[in-house]
C-alpha positions, 0 to 999 in steps of 0.5 A, a space after each residue: 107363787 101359782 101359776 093362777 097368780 100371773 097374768 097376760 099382758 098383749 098388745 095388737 097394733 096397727 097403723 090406726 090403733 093399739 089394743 092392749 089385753 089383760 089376761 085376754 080382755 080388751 082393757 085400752 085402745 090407743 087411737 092417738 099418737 100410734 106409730 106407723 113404724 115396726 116398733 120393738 116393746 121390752 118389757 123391764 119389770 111390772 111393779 104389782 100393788 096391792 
């Protein structure tokens, strides 16, 4: 596998929304049910399809 073959994956979160990114591009905004707490995201595995 290439390194040009993987992607990023980000999450930005406030207390009135999440942004989550693909490879630096916005792709979701969450402005419902966002926690107002720290929160801690793992990550077990992605399942890619094709």
């Amino acid at each position: 596998m290439n390194d040009d073959q993987y992607h990023v994956y980000g999450v930005v979160g406030s207390n009135m929304k999440m942004k989550c990114y693909v490879d630096g591009k916005l792709y979701y905004t969450f402005t419902e049910n966002v926690p107002s707490d720290p929160v801690d995201m793992m990550i077990d595995y992605v399942r890619v399809y094709k």
